[in-house]
matplotlib code that plots the C-alpha trace (Angstrom):
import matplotlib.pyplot as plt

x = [150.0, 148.6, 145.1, 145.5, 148.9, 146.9, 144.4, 147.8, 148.6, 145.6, 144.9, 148.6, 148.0, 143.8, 144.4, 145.5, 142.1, 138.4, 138.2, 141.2, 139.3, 136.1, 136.9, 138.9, 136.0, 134.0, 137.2, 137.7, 133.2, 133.7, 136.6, 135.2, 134.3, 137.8, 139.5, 137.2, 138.4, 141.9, 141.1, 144.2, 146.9, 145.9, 147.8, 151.2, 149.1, 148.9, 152.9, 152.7, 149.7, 149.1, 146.1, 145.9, 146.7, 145.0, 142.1, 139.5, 141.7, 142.9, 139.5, 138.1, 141.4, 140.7, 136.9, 137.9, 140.6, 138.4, 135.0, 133.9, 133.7, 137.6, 139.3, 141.9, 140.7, 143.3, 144.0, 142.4, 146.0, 146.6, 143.5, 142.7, 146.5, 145.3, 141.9, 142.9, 145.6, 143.3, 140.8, 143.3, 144.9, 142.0, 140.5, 137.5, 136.5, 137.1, 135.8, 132.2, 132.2, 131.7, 130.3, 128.5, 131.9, 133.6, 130.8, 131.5, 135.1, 134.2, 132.1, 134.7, 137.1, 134.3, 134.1, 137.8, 138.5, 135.6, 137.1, 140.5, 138.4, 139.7, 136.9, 139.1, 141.3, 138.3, 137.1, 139.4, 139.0, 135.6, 135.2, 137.4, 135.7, 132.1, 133.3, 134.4, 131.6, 129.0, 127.8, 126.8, 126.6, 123.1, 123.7, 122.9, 126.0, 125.6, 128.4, 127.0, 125.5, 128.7, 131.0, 128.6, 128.6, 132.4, 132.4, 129.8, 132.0, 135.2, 133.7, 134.8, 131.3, 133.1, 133.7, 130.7, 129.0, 131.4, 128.4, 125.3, 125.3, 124.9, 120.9, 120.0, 117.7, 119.1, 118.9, 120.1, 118.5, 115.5, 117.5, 120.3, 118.4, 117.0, 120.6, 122.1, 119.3, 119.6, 123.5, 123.7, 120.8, 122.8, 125.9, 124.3, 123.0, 127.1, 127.8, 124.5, 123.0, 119.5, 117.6, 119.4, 119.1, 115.3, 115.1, 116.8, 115.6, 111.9, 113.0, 113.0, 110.0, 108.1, 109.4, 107.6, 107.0, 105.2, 106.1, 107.5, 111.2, 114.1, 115.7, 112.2, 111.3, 114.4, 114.3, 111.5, 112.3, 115.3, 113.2, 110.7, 113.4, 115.4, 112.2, 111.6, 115.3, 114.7, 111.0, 110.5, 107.4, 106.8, 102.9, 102.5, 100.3, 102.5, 101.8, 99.8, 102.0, 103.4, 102.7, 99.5, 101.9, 104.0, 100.7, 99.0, 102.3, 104.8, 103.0, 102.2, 105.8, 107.1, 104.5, 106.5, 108.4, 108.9, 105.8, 105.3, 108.3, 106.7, 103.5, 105.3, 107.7, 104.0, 103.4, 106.3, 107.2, 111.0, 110.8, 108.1, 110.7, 113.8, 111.9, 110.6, 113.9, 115.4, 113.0, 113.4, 117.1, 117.5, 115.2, 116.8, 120.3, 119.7, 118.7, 121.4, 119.0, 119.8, 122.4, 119.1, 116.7, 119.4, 119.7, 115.8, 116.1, 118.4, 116.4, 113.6, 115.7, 116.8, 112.9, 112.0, 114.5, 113.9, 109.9, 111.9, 113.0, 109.5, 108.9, 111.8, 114.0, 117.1, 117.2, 119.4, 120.6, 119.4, 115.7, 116.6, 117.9, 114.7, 111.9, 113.5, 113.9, 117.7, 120.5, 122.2, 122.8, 126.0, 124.3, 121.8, 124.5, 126.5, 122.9, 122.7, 126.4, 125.6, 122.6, 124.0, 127.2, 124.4, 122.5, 120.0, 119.2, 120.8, 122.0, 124.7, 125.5, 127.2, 129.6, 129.4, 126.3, 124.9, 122.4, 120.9, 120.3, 118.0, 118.6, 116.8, 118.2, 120.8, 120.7, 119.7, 119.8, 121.5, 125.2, 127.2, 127.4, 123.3, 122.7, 125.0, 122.9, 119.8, 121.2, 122.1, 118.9, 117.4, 119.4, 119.0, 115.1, 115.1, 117.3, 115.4, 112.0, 113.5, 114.5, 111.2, 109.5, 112.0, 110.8, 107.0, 107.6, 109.3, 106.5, 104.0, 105.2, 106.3, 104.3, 104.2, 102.4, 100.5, 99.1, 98.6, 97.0, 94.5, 93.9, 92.8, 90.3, 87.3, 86.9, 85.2, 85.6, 83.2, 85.8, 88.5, 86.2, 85.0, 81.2, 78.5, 75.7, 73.0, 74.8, 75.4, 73.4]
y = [91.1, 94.0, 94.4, 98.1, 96.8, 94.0, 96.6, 98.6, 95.8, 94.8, 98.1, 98.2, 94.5, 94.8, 97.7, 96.6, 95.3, 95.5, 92.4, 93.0, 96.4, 94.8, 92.3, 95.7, 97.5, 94.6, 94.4, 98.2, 97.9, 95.4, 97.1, 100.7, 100.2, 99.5, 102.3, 105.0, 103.4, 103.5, 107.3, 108.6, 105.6, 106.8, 109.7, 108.0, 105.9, 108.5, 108.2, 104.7, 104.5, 106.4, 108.3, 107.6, 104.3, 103.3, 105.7, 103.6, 102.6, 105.8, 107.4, 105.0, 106.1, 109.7, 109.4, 107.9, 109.8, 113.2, 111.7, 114.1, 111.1, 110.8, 109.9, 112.6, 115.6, 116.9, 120.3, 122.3, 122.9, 119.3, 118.1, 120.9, 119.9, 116.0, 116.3, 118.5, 116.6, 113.6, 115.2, 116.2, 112.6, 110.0, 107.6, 108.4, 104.7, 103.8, 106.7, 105.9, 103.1, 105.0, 108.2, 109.2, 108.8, 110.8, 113.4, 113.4, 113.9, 117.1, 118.5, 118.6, 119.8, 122.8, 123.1, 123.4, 125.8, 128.2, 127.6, 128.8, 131.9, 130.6, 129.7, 130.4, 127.3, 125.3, 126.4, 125.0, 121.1, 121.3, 122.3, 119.2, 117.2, 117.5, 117.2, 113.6, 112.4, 113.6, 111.2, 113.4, 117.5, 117.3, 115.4, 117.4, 116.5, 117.0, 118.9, 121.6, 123.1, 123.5, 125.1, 127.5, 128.6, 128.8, 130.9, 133.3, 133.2, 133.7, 136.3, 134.1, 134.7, 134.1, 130.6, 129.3, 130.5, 127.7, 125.2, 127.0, 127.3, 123.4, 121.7, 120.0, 116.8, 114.6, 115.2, 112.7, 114.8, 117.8, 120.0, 119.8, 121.5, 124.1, 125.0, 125.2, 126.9, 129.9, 130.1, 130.5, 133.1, 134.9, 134.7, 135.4, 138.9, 139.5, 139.4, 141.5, 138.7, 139.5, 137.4, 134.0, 135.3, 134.8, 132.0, 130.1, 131.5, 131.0, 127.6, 126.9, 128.8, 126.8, 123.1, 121.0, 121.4, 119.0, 121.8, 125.7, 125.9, 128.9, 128.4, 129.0, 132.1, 133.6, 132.8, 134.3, 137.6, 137.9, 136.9, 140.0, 142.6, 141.0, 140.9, 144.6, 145.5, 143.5, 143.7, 146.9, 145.1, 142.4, 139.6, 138.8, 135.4, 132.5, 130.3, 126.7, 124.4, 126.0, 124.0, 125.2, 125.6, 128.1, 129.8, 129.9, 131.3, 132.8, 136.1, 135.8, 135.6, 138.0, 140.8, 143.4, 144.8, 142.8, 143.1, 146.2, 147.7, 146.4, 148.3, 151.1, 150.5, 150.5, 153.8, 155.3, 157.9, 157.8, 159.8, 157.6, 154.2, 155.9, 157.0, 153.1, 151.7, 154.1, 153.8, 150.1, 149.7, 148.0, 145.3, 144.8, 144.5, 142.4, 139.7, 140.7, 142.2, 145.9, 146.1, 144.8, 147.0, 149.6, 148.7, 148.9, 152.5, 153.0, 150.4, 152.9, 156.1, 153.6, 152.9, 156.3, 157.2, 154.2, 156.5, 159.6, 157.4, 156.8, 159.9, 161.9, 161.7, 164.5, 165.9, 168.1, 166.2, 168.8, 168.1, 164.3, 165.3, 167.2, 164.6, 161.6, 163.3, 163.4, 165.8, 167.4, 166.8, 165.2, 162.3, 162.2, 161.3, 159.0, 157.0, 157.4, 156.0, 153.0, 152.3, 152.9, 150.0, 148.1, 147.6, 149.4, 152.0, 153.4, 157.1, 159.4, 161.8, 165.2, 166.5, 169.9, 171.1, 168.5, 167.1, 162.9, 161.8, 158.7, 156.1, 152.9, 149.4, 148.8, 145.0, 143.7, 139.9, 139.2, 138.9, 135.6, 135.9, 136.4, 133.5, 131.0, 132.5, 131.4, 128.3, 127.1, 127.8, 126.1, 123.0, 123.1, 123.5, 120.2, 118.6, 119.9, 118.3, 115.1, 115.0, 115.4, 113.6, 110.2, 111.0, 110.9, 107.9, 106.4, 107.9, 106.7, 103.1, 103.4, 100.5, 102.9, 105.7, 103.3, 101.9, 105.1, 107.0, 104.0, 104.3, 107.9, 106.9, 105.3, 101.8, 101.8, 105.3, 104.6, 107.9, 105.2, 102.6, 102.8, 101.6, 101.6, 104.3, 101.7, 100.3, 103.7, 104.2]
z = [158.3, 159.6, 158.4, 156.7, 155.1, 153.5, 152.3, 150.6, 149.4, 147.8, 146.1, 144.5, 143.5, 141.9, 140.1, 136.4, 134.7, 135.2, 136.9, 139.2, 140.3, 140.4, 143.1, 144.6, 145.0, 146.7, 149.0, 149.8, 150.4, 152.9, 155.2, 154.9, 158.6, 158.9, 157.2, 158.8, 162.6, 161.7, 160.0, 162.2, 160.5, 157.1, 156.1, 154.7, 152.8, 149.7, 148.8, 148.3, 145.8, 142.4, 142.3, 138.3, 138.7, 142.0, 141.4, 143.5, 146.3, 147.4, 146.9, 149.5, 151.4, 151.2, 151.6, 155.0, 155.8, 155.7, 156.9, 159.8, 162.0, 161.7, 165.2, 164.1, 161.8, 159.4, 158.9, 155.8, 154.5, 154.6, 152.6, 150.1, 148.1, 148.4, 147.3, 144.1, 143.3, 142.8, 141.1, 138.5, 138.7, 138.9, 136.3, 135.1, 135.0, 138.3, 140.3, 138.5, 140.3, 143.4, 142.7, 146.4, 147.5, 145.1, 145.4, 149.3, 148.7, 146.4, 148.5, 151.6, 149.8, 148.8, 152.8, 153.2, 150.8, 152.4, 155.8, 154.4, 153.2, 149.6, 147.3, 144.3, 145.4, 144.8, 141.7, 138.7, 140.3, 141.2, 137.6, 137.0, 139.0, 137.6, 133.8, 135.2, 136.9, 133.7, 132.0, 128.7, 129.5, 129.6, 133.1, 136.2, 138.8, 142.4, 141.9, 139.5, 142.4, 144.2, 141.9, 141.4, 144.4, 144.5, 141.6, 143.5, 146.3, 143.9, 141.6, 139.1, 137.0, 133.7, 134.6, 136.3, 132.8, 131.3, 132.8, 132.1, 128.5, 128.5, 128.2, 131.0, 130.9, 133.8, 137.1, 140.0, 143.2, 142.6, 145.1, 142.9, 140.3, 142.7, 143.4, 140.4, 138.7, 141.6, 141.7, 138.2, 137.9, 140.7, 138.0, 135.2, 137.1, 137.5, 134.2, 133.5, 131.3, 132.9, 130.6, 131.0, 135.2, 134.2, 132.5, 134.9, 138.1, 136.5, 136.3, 140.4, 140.8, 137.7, 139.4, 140.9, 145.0, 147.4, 149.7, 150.0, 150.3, 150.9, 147.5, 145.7, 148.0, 147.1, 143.5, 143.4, 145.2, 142.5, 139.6, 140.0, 140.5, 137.4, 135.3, 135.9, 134.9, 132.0, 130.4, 132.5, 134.3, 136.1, 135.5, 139.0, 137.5, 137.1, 134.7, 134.7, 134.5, 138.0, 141.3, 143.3, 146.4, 144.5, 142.8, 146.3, 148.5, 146.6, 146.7, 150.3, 151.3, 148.9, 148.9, 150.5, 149.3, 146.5, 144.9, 146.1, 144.0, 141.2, 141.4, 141.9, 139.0, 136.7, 137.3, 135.8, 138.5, 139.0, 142.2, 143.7, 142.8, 144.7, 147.5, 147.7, 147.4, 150.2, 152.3, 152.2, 151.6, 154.9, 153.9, 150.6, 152.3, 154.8, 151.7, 149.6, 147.0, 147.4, 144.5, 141.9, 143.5, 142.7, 139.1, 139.1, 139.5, 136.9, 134.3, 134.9, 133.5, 130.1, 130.1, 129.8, 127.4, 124.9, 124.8, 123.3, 120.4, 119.5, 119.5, 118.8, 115.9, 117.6, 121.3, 123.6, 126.8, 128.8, 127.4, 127.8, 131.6, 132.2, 130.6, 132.6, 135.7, 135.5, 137.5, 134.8, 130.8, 131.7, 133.6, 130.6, 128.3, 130.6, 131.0, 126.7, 125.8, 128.7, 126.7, 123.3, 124.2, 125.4, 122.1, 124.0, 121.6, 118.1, 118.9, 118.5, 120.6, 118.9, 121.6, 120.1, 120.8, 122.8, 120.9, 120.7, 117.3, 117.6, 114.8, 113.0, 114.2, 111.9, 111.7, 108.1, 109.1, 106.3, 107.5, 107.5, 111.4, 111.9, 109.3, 111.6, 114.9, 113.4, 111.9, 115.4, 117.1, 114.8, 115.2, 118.8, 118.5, 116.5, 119.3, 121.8, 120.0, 119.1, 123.6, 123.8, 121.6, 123.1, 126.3, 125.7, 124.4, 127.4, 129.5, 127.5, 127.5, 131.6, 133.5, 136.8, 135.1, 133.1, 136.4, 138.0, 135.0, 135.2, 138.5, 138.5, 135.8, 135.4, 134.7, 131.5, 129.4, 126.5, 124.3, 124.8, 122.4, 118.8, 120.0, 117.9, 118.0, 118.5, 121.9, 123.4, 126.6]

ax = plt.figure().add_subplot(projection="3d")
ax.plot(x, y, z, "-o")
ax.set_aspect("equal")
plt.show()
């Protein structure tokens, strides 16, 4: 019998119980040489076998059949409907077994779909895809990293926030974090959910580094202008627990005009900021951060306006035009309803005669919807300290940090011992 028959017919044959595909998987390891050398014989293989049934087999078929070192290369067209129909198809169970493999599969069909100038195509079983290789949702995929970055691609921002409400305490590969923490800052600022954008772009500049990389220099560019549109300022001291690389370069490869925009931004001056921004828009294009510095601009206008309501309690949009530095009352109030939808401030605006009435926030904390708010962040604080409390534990009980904890100390630390006053030296 041919020898890539027998394999057919041993995949149709091992795939009813865990033993069966136990013994399947150490067939399909030993003749992966095999299939990848006969790459070009391999495409009528996927009518004869069931990717829900014979989930392991034809993932070892398929992983070969699109390896770049195929003898014959299908076509984009060919393998983007293969791939997603597996994804949608496969067991769970059996594509755990091999998960680099599976991962490798995913990630060609990601590179497909971008050559076809189609990232939507990829989105919905990437999405698929990751859900079945987690372990728990607080697992961090390789995967993660890539649907995010077909939902960029996509514009489908709505659904790559599916992913980054979930808390994430595993993670297989530190670049994996890197990437999803940055995609999914870059999503959350399209949907304008700047804080989340913080939180998780301070989250690649805060890991640790043995040494400086793209993703964090860019992260980090992102994470000033988004903390300026935010919190309306920007602490150019990061914090301790930060690596010394970062603390030692980040401002060296970001000063201008990154950091630069934020001094500016202090003193208050809207002409001074969008005479910086212009006069640097080419800089800020060519990274694909002109849009934020853009939005700095505007953040700078709501700034100043949020200062009338500590002051005032009424005002015409012409005074509110003329204080901010505005064109004309009817940009005033277009800036005033933006911020009003927003939950920026409490105002109404009377159309009549043009006048701002600034009002108290009107939230009581009392309502049935606030009550279940707080309720579940509190519940999710307690999870969150129970996580960490199991995980000092494991740490403090690891043998390899044992070992080098007492390495880096001295040999005899006389705090570590009850000993007597009269034996002290």
């Amino acid at each position: 019998m041919d020898p890539l028959e027998a394999i057919v017919a041993q995949i149709q044959g091992l795939s009813s119980s865990s033993s069966d595909i136990t013994r399947l998987h150490t067939i399909l390891r030993q003749s992966d040489d095999s299939l990848r050398s006969d790459s070009n014989r391999l495409s009528p293989i996927f009518s004869l076998i069931d990717p829900s049934i014979h989930s392991l087999g034809f993932l070892y078929i398929l992983d070969a059949f699109t390896a770049p070192s195929a003898s014959n290369q299908p076509q984009a067209e060919e393998v983007v409907p293969i791939i997603t129909r597996f994804i949608s198809a496969c067991s769970v169970e059996q594509i755990r077994l091999a998960p680099e493999k599976f991962v490798s599969v995913c990630k060609r069909l990601k590179d497909q779909v971008m050559l076809l100038e189609a990232p939507i195509r990829g989105v919905a079983p990437l999405l698929t895809a990751l859900r079945k290789l987690q372990v728990s949702s607080e697992h961090l995929t390789p995967l993660h990293a890539e649907f995010l970055l077909l939902c960029l691609l996509a514009k489908c921002y709505k659904t790559g926030l599916s992913i980054l409400d979930d808390d994430v305490f595993e993670v297989d590969h530190p670049r994996d974090l890197y990437l999803y923490c940055y995609y999914g800052g870059m999503i959350c600022i399209g949907q304008k959910r700047f804080q989340k954008a913080l939180d998780l772009l301070h989250n690649v500049v805060t890991a640790p580094m043995t040494m400086m990389n793209a993703i964090v220099i860019e992260a980090y560019k992102k994470y000033i202008l988004v903390s300026l549109i935010r919190h309306g300022q920007f602490s150019t001291s990061l914090p301790k627990y930060c690596s010394t690389l970062a603390q030692r370069n980040l401002k060296v490869f970001c000063q201008n005009p990154y950091m630069e925009i934020a001094h500016t931004y202090s003193t208050g001056k809207v002409a001074d900021l969008e005479a910086f921004v212009n006069a640097h828009a080419d800089k800020f294009e060519s990274e694909n951060n002109l849009g934020l510095a853009k939005q700095v601009v505007s953040s700078m206008y709501k700034r100043n306006i949020q200062r009338l309501t500590q002051t005032y309690l009424t005002l015409s949009l012409e005074d509110i035009a003329n204080t901010v530095h505005l064109n004309s009352a009817k940009e005033a109030e277009m800036h005033v309803l933006q911020m009003i939808q927003d939950g920026d401030i409490y105002a109404t605006i009377n159309q009549k005669d043009g006048m701002v009435r600034f009002l108290e926030d009107p939230e009581q904390y009392k309502t049935c919807e606030m009550i279940e708010h707080i309720d579940s962040s509190i519940q999710r604080i307690m999870a969150l300290s129970r996580k960490l409390t199991k995980s000092d534990e494991q740490i403090a009980c690891d043998q390899l940090y044992l070992s080098k904890v007492g390495r880096e100390r001295q040999r005899y630390d006389f705090d570590d011992y009850d000993v007597p006053q009269k034996f002290n030296i």
